[in-house]
C-alpha positions as a Markdown table, in Angstrom:
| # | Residue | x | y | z |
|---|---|---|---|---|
| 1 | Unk | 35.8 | 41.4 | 53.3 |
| 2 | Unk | 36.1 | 41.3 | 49.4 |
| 3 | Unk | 38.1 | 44.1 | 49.8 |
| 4 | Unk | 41.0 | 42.4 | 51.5 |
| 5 | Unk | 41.0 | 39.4 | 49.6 |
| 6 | Unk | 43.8 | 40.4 | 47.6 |
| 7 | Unk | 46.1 | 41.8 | 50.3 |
| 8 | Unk | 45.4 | 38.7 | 52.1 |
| 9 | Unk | 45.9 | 36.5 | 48.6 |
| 10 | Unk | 49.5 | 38.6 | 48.2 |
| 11 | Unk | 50.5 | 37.9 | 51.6 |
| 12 | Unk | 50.1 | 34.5 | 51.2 |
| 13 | Unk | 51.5 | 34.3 | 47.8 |
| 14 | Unk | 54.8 | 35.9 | 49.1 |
| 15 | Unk | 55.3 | 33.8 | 52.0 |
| 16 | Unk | 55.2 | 30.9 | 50.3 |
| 17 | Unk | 57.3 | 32.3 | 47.4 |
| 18 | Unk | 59.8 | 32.6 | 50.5 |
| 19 | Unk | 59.5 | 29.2 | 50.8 |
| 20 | Unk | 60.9 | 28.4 | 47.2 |
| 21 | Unk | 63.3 | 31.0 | 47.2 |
| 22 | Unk | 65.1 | 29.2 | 50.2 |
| 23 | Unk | 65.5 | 26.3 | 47.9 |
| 24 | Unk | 66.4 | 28.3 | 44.7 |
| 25 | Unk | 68.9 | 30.3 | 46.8 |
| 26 | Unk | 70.0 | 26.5 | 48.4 |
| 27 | Unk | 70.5 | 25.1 | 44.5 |
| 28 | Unk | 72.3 | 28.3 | 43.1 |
| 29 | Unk | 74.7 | 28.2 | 46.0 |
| 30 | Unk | 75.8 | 24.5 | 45.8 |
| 31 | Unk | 76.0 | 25.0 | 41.8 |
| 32 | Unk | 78.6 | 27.3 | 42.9 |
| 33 | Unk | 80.2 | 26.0 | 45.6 |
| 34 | Unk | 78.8 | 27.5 | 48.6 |
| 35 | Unk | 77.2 | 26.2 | 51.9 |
| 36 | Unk | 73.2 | 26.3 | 51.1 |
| 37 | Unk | 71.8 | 26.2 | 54.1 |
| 38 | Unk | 70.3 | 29.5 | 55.4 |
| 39 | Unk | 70.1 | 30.5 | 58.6 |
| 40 | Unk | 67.2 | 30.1 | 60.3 |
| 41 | Unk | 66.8 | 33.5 | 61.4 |
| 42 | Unk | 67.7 | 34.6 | 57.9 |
| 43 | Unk | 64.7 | 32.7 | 56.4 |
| 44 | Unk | 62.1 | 34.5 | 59.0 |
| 45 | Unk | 63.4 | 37.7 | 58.3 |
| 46 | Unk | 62.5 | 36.6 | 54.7 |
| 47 | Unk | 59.6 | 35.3 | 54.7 |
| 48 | Unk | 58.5 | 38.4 | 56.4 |
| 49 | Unk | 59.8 | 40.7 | 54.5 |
| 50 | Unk | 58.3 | 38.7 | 51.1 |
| 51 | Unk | 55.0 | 38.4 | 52.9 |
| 52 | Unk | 54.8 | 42.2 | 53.4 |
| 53 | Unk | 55.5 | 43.0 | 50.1 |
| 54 | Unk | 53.1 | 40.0 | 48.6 |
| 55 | Unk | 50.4 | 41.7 | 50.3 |
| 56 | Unk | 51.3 | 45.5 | 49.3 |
| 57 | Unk | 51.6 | 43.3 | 45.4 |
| 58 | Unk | 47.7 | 42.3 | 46.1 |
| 59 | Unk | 46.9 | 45.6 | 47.7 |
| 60 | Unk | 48.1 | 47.1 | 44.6 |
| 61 | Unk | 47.2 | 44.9 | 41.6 |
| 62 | Unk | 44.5 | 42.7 | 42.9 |
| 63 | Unk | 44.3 | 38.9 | 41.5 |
| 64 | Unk | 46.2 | 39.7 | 38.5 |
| 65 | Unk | 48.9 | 38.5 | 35.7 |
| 66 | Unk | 50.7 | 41.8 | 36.8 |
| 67 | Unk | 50.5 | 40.8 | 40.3 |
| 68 | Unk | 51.9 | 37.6 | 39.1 |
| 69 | Unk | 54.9 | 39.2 | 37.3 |
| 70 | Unk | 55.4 | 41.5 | 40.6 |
| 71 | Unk | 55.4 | 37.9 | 42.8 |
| 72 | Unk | 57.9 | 36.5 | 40.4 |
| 73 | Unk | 60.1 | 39.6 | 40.3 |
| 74 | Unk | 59.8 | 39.5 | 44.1 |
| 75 | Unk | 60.9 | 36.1 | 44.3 |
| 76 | Unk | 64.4 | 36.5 | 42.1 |
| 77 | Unk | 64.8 | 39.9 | 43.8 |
| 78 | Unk | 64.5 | 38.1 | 46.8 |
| 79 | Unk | 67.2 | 35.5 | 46.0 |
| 80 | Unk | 69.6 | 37.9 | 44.4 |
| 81 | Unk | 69.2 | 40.3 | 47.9 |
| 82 | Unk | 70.3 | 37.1 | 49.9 |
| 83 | Unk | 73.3 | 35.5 | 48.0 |
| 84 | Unk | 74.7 | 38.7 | 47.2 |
| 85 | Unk | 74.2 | 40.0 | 50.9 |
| 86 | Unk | 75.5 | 36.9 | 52.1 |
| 87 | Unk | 78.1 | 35.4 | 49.2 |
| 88 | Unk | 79.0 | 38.6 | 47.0 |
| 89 | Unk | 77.8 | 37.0 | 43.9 |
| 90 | Unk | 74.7 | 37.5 | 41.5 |
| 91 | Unk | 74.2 | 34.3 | 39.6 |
| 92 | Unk | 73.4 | 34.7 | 36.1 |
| 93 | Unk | 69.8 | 32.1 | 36.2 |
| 94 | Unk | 68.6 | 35.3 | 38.1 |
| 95 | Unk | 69.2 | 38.6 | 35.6 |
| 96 | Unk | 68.5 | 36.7 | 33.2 |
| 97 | Unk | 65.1 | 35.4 | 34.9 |
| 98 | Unk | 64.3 | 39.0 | 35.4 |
| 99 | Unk | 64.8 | 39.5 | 31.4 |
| 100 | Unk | 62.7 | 36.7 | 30.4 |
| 101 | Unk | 60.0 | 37.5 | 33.0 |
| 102 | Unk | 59.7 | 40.6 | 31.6 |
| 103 | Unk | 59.5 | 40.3 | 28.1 |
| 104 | Unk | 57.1 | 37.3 | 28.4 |
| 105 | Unk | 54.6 | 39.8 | 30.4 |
| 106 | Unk | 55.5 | 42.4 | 28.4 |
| 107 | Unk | 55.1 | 41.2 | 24.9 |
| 108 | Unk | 51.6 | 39.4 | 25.8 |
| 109 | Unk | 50.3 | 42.5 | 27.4 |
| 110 | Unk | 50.0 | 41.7 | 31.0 |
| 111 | Unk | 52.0 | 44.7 | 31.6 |
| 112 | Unk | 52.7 | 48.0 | 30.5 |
| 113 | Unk | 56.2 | 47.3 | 28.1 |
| 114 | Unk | 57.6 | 49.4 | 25.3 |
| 115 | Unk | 60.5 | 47.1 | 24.0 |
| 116 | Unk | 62.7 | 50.3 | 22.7 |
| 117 | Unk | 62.0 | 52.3 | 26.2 |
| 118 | Unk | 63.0 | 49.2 | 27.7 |
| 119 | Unk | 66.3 | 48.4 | 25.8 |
| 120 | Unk | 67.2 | 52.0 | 26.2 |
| 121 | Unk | 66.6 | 51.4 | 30.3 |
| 122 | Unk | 69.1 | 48.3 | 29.5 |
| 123 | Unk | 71.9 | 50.3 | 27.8 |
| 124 | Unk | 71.6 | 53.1 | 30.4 |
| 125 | Unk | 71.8 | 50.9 | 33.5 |
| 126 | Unk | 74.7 | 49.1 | 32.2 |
| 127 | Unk | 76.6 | 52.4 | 31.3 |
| 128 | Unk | 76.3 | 53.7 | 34.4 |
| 129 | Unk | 77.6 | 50.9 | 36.2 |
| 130 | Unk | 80.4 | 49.8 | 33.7 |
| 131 | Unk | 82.0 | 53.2 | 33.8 |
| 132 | Unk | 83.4 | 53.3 | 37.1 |
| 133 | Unk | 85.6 | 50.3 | 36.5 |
| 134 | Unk | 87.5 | 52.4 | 33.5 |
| 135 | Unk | 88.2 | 54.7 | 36.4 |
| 136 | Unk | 89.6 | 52.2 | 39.0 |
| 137 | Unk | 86.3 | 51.6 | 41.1 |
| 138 | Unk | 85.7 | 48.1 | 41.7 |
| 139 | Unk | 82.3 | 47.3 | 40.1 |
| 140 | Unk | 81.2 | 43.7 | 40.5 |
| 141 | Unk | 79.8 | 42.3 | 37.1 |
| 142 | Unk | 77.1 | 40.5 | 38.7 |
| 143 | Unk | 75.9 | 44.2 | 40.1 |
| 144 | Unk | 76.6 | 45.4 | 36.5 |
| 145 | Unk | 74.4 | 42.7 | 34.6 |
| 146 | Unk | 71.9 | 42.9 | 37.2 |
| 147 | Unk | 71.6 | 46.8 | 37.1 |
| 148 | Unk | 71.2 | 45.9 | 33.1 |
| 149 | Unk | 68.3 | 43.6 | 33.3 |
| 150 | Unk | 66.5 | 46.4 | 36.1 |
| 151 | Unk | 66.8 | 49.0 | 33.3 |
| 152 | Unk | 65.1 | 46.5 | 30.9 |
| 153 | Unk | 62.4 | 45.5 | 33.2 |
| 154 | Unk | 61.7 | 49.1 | 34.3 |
| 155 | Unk | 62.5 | 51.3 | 31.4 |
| 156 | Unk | 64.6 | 54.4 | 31.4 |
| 157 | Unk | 62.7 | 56.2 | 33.8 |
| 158 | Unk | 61.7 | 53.3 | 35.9 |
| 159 | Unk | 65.2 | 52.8 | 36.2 |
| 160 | Unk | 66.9 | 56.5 | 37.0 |
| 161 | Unk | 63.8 | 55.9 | 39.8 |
| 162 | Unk | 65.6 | 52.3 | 40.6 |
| 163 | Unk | 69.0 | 54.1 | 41.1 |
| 164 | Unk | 68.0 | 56.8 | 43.0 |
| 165 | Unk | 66.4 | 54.8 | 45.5 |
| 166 | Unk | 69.3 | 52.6 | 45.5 |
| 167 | Unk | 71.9 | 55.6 | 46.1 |
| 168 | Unk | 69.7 | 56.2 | 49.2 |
| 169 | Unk | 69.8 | 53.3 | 50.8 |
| 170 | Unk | 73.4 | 52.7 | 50.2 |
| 171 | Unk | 74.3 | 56.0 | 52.0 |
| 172 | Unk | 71.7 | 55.2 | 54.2 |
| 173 | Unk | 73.6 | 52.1 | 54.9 |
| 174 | Unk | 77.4 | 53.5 | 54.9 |
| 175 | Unk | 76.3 | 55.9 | 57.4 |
| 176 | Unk | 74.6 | 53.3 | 59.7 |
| 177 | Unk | 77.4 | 50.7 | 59.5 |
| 178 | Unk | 79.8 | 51.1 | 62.7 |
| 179 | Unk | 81.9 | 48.6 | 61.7 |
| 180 | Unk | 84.6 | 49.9 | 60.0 |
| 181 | Unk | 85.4 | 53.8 | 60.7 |
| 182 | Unk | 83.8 | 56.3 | 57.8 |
| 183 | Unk | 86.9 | 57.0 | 56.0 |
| 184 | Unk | 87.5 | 53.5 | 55.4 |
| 185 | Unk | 83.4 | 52.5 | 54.6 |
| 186 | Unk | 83.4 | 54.6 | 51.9 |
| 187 | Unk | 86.3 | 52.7 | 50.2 |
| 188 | Unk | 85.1 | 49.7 | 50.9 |
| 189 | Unk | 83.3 | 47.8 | 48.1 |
| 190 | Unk | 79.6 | 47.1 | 49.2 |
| 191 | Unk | 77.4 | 44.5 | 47.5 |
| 192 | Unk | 74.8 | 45.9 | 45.6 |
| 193 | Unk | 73.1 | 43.7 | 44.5 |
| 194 | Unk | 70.7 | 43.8 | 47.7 |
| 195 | Unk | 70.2 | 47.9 | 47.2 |
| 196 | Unk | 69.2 | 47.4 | 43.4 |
| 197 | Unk | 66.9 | 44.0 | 44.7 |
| 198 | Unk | 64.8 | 46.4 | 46.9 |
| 199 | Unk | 65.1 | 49.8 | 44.2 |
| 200 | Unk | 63.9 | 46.9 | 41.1 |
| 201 | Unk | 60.9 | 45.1 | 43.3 |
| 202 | Unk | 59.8 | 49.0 | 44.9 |
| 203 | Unk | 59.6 | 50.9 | 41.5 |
| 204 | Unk | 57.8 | 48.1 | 39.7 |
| 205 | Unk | 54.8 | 48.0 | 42.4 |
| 206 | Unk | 54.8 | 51.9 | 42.2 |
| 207 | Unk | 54.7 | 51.8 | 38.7 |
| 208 | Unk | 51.9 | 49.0 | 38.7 |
């Protein structure tokens, strides 16, 4: 029984941090402008989804401060996934939430850090994603400052991890998507801040 305290602790702890992102998400949208309510249907796929991965958190780090970090970078991940999925914007309260998160629980120790590993992460992310706008490619900034702070919470090889993943499930997702014909998908500009949500939240718990 002991042995499932924690999965049973995360899955708790996410499904109620699905709670509070539904009203974070709610107050970032009307600062902006935007209807807040969520969809109904929207908010059970999330709090699935959030439970799930609060429990794999527990599974994986037990009662913990670095489960605690994972539940909070959960949480904005969470919120940036659903306004950018549904609004095509990345407000700025959440990269720089993901910055602050982890320095705090990197400088006190609660989880592995190394500030210039972490910078260099920072630099690397944002160069990768800034370039294809010299070139023409439309590049949201909000994807470009949140690709930033993933490459400061995860490091540089965290990060080249974080990107791959993403690159998968954004073919994955071009492939899948009948809506438009292929031709035209692949020039279309595709939120991503959903893709480097799931790749920042699935590298840090392997990396726990």
């Amino acid at each position: 029984m002991q042995a499932w305290m924690p999965i049973v602790y995360g899955t708790i702890s996410g499904g109620v941090l699905a709670v509070l992102a539904r009203l974070l998400c709610g107050l970032l949208l009307r600062q902006r402008g935007f209807e807040p309510d969520m969809e109904r249907k929207h908010f059970w796929i999330m709090l699935a989804g959030m439970a799930l991965v609060g429990g794999i958190i527990g599974w994986r780090t037990g009662v913990s401060f670095q489960g605690l970090y994972l539940l909070l970078i959960l949480l904005v991940a969470a919120c940036a996934f659903y306004i950018d999925a549904k609004h095509r914007v990345i407000p700025n309260e959440l990269v720089l939430s993901i910055l602050v998160l982890s320095a705090v629980f990197g400088l006190t120790g609660a989880i592995r850090f190394d500030i210039l590993y972490s910078l260099l992460g920072l630099v690397v992310c944002f160069v990768i994603f800034f370039l294809p706008s010299l070139f023409g490619k439309q590049v949201g900034a909000g994807d470009v400052k949140l690709a930033a702070a993933m490459g400061f919470a995860l490091g540089l090889t965290g990060s080249l991890y974080a990107i791959a993943c993403m690159g998968a499930l954004v073919l994955l997702y071009t492939l899948l998507d009948n809506r438009l014909p292929l031709a035209q998908r692949l020039k279309e500009m595709i939120p991503m801040g959903p893709f480097l949500a799931i790749g920042l939240i699935a590298v840090s718990i392997i990396l726990a």
